[in-house]
C-alpha positions as CSV (number, residue, x, y, z in Angstrom):
1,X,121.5,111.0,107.0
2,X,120.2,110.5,103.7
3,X,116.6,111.7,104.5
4,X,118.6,114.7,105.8
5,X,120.6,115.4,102.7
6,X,117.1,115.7,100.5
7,X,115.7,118.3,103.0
8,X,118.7,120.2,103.1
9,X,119.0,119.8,99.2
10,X,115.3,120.8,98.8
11,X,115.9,123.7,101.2
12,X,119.4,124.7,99.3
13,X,116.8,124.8,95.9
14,X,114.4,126.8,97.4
15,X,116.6,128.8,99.1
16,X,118.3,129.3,95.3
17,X,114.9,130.6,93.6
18,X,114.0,132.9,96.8
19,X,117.0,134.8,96.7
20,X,117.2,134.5,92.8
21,X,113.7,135.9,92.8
22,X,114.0,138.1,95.6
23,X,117.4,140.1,93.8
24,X,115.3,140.1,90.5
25,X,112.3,141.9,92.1
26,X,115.1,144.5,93.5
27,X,116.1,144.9,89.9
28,X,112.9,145.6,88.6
29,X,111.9,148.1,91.1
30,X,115.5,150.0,90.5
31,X,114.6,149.5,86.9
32,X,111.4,151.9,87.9
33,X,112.4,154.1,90.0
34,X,115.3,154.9,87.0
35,X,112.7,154.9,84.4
36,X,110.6,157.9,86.0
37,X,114.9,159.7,86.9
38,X,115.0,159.6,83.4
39,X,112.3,160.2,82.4
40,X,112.4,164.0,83.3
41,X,115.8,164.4,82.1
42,X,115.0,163.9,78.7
43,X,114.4,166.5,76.3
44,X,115.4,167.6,72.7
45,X,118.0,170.0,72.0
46,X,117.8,172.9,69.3
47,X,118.9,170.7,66.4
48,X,116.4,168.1,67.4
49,X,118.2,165.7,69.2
50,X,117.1,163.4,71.7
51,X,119.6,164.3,75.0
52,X,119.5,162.7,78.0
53,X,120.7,165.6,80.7
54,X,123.2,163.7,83.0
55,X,124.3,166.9,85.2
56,X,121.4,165.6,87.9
57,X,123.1,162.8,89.3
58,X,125.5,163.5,92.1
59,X,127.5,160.7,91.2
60,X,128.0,160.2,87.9
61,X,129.9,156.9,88.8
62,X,127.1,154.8,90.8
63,X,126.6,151.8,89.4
64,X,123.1,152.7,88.0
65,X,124.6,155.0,85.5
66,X,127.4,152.9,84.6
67,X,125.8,149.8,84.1
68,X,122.4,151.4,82.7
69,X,121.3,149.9,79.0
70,X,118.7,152.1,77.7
71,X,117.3,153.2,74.2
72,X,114.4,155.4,73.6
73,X,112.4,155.1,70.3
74,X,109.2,156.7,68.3
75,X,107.0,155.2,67.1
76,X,108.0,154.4,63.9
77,X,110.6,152.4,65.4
78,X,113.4,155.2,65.0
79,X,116.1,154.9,67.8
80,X,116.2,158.7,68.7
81,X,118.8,157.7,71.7
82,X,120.8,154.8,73.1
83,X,123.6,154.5,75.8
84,X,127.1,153.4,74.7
85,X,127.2,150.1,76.8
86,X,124.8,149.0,74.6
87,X,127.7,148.8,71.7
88,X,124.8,149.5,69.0
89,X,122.7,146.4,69.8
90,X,119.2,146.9,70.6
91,X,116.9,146.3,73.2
92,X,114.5,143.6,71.8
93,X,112.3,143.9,68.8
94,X,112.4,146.7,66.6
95,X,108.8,147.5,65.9
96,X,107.3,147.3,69.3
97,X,103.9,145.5,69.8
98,X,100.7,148.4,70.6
99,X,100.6,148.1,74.4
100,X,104.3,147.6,75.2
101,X,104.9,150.3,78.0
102,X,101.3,151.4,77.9
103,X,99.7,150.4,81.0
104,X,102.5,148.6,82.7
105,X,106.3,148.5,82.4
106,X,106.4,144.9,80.2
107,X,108.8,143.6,82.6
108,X,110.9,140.6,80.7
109,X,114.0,139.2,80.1
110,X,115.8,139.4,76.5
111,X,118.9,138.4,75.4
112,X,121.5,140.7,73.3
113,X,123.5,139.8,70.1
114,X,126.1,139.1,72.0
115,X,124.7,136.6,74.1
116,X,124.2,138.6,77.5
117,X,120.8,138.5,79.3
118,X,118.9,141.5,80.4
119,X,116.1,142.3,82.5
120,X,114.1,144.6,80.9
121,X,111.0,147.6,81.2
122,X,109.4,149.4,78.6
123,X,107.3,152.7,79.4
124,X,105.6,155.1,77.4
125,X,106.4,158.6,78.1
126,X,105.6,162.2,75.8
127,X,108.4,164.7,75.9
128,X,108.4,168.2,74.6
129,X,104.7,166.9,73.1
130,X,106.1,163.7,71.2
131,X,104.9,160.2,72.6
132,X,108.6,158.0,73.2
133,X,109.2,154.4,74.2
134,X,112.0,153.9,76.9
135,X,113.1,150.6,77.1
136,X,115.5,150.3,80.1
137,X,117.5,147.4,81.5
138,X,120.4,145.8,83.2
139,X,122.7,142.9,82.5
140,X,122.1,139.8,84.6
141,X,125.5,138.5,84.3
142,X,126.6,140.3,87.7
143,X,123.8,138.9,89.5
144,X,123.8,135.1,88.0
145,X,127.7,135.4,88.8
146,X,126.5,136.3,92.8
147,X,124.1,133.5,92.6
148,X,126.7,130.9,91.2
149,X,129.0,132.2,94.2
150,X,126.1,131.8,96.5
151,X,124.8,128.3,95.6
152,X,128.9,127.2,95.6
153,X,128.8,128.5,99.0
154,X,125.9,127.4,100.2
155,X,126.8,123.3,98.6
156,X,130.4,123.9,99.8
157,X,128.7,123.5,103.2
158,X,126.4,121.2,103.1
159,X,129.1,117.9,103.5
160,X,129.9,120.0,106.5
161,X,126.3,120.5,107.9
162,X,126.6,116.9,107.2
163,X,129.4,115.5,108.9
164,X,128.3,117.8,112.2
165,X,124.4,116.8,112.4
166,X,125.5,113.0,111.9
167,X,128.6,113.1,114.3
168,X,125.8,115.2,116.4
169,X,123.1,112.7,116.1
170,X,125.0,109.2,116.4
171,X,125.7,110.8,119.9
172,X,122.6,111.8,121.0
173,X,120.8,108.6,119.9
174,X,124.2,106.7,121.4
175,X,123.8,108.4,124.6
176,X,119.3,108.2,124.4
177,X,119.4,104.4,123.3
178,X,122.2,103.9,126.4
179,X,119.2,102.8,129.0
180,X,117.5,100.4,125.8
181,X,120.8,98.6,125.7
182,X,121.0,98.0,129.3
183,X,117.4,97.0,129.2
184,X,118.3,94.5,126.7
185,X,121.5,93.1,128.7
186,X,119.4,93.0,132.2
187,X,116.2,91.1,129.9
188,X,119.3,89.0,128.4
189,X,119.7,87.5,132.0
190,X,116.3,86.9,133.0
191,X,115.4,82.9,132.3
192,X,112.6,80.4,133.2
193,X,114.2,79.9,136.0
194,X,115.0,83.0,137.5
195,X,111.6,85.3,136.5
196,X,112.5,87.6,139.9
197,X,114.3,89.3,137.8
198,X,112.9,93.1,136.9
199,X,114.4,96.0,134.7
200,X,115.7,99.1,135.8
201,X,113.2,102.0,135.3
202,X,114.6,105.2,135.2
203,X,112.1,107.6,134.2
204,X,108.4,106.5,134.2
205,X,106.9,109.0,132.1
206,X,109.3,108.7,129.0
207,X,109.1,106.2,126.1
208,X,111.5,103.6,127.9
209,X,110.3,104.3,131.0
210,X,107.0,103.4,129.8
211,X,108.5,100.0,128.0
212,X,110.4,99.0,131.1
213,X,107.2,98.9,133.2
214,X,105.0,97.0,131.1
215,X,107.8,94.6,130.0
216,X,108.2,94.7,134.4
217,X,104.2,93.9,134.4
218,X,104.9,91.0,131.5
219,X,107.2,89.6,133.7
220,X,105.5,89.6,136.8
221,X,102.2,88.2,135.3
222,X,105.2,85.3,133.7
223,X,106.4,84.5,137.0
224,X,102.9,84.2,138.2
225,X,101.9,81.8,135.4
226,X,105.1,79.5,136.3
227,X,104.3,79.8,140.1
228,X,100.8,78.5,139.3
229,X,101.9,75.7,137.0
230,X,104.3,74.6,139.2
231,X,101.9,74.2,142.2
232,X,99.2,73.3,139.7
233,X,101.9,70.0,138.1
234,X,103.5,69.9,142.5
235,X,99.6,68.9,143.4
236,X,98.6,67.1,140.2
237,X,100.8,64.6,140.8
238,X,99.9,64.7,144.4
239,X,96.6,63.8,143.1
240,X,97.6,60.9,141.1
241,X,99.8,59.7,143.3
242,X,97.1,58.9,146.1
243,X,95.1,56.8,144.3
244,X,97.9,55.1,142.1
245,X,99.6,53.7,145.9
246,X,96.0,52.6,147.0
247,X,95.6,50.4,144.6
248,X,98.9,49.2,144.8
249,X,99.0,48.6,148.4
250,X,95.5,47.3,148.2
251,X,96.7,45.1,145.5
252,X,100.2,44.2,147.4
253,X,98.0,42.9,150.1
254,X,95.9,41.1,148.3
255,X,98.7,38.5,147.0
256,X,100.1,38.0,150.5
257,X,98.5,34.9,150.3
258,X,96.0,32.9,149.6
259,X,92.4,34.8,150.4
260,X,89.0,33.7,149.8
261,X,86.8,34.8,146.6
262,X,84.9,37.5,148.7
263,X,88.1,39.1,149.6
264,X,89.4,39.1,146.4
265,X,86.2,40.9,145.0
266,X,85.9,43.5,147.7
267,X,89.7,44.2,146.7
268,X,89.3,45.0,143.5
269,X,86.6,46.3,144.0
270,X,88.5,48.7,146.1
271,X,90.9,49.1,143.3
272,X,88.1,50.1,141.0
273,X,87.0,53.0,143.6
274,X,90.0,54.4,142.9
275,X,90.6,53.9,139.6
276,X,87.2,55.8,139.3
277,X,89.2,58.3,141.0
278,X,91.5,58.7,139.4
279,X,89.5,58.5,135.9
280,X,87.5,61.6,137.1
281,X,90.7,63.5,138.3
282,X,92.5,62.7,134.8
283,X,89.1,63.7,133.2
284,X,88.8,67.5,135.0
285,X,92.2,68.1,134.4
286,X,91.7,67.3,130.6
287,X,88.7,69.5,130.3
288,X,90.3,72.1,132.3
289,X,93.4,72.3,129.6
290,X,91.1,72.1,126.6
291,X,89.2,74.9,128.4
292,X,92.6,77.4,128.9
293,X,93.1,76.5,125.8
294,X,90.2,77.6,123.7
295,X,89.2,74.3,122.1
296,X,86.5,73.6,123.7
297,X,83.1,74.1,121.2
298,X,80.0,75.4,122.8
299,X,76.7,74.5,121.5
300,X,74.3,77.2,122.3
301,X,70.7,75.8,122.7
302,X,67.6,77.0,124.6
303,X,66.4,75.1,127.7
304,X,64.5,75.4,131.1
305,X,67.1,75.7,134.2
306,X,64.5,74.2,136.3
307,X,63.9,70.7,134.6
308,X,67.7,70.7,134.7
309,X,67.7,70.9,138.1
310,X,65.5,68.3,138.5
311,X,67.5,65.6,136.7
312,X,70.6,66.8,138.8
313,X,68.6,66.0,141.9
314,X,67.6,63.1,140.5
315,X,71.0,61.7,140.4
316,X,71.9,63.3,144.2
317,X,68.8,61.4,145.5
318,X,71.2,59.0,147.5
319,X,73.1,61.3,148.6
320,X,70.2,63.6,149.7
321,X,68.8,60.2,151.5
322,X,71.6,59.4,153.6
323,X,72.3,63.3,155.2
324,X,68.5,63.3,155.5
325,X,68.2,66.8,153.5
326,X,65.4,68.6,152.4
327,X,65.4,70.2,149.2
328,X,63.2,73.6,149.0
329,X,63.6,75.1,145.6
330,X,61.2,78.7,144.6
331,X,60.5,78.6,141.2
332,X,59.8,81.3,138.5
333,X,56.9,81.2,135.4
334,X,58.5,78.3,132.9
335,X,58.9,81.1,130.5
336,X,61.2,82.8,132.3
337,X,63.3,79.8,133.5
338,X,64.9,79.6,129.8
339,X,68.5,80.1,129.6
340,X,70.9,79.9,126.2
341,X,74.0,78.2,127.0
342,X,75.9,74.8,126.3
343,X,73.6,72.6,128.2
344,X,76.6,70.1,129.0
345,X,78.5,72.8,130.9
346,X,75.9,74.0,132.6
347,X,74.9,70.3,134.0
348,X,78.6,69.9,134.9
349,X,78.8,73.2,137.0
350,X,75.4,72.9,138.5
351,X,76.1,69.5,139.3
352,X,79.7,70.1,141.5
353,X,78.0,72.8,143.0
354,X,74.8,71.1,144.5
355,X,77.1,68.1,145.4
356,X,79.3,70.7,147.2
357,X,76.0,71.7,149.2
358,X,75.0,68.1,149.8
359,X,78.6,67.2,150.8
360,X,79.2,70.1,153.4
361,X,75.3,70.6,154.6
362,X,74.9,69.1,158.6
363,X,72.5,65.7,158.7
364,X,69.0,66.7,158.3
365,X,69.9,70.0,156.7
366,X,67.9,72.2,153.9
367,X,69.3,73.0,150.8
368,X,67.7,76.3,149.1
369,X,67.6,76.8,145.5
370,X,66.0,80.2,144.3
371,X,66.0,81.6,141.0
372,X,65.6,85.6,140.3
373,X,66.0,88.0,136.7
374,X,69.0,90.3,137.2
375,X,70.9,92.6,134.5
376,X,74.6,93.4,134.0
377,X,76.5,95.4,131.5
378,X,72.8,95.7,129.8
379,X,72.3,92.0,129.2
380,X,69.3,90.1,130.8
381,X,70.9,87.1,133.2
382,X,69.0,84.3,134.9
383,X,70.4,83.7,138.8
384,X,70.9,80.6,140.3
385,X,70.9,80.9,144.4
386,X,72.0,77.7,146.1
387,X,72.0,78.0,149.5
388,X,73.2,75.4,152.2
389,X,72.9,75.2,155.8
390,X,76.3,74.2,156.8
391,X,79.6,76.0,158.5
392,X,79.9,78.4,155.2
393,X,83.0,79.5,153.6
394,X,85.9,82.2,155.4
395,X,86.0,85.6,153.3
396,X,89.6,83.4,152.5
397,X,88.1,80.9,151.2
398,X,85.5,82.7,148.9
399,X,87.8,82.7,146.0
400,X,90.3,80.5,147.0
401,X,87.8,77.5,146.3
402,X,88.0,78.3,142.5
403,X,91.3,77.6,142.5
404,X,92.2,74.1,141.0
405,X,93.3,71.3,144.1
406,X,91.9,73.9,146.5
407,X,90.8,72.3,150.1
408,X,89.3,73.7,152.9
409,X,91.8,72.4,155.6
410,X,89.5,72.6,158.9
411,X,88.1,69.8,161.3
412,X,85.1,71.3,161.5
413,X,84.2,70.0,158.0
414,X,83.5,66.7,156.9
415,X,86.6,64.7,155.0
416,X,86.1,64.8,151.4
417,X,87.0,62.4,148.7
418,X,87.7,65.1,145.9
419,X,90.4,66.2,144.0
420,X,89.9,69.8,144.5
421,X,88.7,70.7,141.2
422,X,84.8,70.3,141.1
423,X,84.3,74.3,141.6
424,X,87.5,75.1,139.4
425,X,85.6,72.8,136.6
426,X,82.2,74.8,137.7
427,X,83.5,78.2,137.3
428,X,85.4,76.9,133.4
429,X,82.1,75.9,132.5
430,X,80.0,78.6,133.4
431,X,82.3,81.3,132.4
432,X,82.8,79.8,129.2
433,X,78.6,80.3,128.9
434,X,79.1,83.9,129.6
435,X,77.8,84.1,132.9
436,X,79.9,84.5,136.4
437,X,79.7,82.1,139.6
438,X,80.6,83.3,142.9
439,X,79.8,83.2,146.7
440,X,77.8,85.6,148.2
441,X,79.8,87.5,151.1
442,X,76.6,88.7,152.6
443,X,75.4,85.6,153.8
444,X,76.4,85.0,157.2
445,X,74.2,81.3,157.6
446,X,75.8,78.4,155.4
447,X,77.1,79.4,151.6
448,X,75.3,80.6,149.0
449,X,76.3,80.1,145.7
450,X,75.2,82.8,143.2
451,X,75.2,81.2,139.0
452,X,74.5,83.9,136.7
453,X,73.8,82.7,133.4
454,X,72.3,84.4,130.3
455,X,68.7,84.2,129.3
């Protein structure tokens, strides 16, 4: 309302001058068009007179006449005629300046002895062979009196313009915000516990429609978020709870009664297999919520994937020993082996995976590592192929695996002693190093593993 009132006072102003200017202009150009009447009815009589010959005019009453001021002089500043509304007073100056009236018609506004303001024109003109000044003009009193009555008018109406476009527009923004206030009610009910909940959209393409769906779309991606924590906390503390009754039954047994030294060691030693456990569960699940969470520090450096590799294998050698596997690995040039990333991730992901391979492959099985330059979104990547021999993964399963406490449930595959989160920890890692892991759909033999990491 206020920003209203100043455009429709701004508008009342300019308005004001418009139609002061515009009935002005009229003036003037009635001003001429009286200054060339006149102009051939003047003429001197046989004493010498200056008449003005008033028989032309078909009515003698029109305003024109009667409100005409006029007075024509030589130019030695004699008045040789003047009209009676003047009362005697003169038009301006008496001595006029050279080019008053000469070229143009001096159009100006002067003000009489008695106070009254007149628009005036002064035009040069000979008559009967002597060179006159007419200086012609009407009073602006009439039209500043129409002007007062027009801007009382037009401010008499603007507390009503007013009152209408405020009563008009508390409605229509009453009625347009109607669907935002039941938006707001509906998102009043919707809690942690009931995230189901979605808003009403009306229209799509409007502006609320618009808000309703992506605040739809926040809530969805919400309720997905609990879903997942739930599960995530439901099989965390299935996790925790495995190992945590092991080594209490284990223990419970243990002080049945009395047992000899080497049963007491293999039982705690038992109870240290699971506390290891249940160390490294604790341990991904920490580096898993510093990772979500953004405080995890990388330390770029420069390295060879290859003599990485080989230090992982290194540490699988029992493991590769007892399945009886065989390790075939096709390398590149050294200088094209180099990879910048946190060299602590990358062990950690490249480690679950080839476990996962030497875990799943069949006894006397080949694991194949391959290496191969490949470019994304114009950036250089190094790829990582492991490839194992075993029962491979279900197009299900593909991403599923990434998931944290994710299991393959099938008899086909050896039991593992995981927690579910080596390839969650793996794909953390390496996406944190800007690169991508993933399983390759195409291969129908075993799974291979694809690690794309930036050279």
């Amino acid at each position: 309302m206020g920003v209203l009132t100043l455009v429709l006072l701004v508008y009342l102003a300019v308005v004001y001058i418009f139609q002061y200017g515009l009935l002005t202009s009229q003036i003037y150009h009635d001003e001429v068009q009286d200054v060339e009447t006149v102009e051939g009815l003047l003429r001197f009589d046989s004493q010498g007179e200056l008449v003005l010959d008033q028989s032309y005019h078909s009515h003698p009453q029109s305003h024109l006449l009667a409100d005409r001021l006029m007075e024509v002089r030589d130019f030695t500043g004699t008045v040789l005629y003047r009209t009676d509304t003047l009362h005697g007073m003169t038009l301006g100056k008496v001595t006029q300046t050279e080019d008053e009236g000469d070229s143009s018609f001096n159009e100006r506004t002067v003000r009489l002895a008695d106070g009254t303001r007149v628009l005036v024109i002064s035009h040069r003109h000979p008559v009967q062979g002597r060179m006159l000044l007419i200086r012609l003009g009407y009073s602006l009193s009439p039209l500043m009196s129409r002007m007062r009555n027009f801007l009382f008018a037009l401010i008499l109406a603007l507390p009503l313009a007013l009152v209408c476009a405020g009563f008009a527009g508390y409605t229509i923004v009453r009625k347009s915000l109607a669907p935002l206030d039941a938006m707001a009610s509906r998102a009043e009910q919707i809690t942690a516990y009931e995230l189901s909940g979605r808003l009403e959209v009306e229209n799509r393409q409007d502006e609320l429609g618009r808000v309703a769906v992506v605040f739809n779309s926040l809530l969805e991606r919400l309720e997905r978020s609990f879903t997942q924590l739930q599960r995530f906390t439901a099989d965390a503390a299935h996790e925790l709870r495995t190992p945590l009754s092991s080594i209490r039954v284990v223990g419970e047994s243990a002080l049945r009664g009395d047992q000899s030294a080497a049963l007491y060691r293999e039982t705690i030693g038992s109870m240290l297999e699971e506390t290891l456990r249940l160390n490294q569960t604790v341990e991904g699940l920490l580096l898993i919520s510093r990772a979500e969470a953004g405080e995890i520090r990388l330390e770029l450096t420069s390295f060879s994937v290859h003599d990485l590799i080989g230090d992982l294998l290194s540490i699988l050698d029992v493991l590769l020993e007892e399945n009886e596997l065989i390790v075939k690995e096709h390398t590149l040039e050294p200088s094209r082996m180099m990879v910048l990333a946190d060299r602590t991730f990358l062990r950690t992901c490249l480690l679950n995976v080839l476990h996962n391979a030497a875990k799943f492959s069949p006894l006397g099985g080949t694991i194949t590592i391959s290496y191969a330059h490949v470019e994304k979104h114009s950036r250089p990547f190094l790829r990582v192929s492991i490839l194992d021999e075993g029962v491979g993964l279900s197009p299900d399963h593909r991403e599923k695996v990434f998931e944290r406490f994710f299991r393959v449930r099938d008899s086909s595959l050896p039991v593992g002693d995981g927690a579910g989160l080596g390839l969650a920890i793996a794909r953390l890692a390496i996406e944190a190093n800007s690169g991508a892991i993933y399983f390759d759909p195409t291969e129908a033999q075993g799974a291979l593993c694809q690690i794309e990491i930036p050279v």
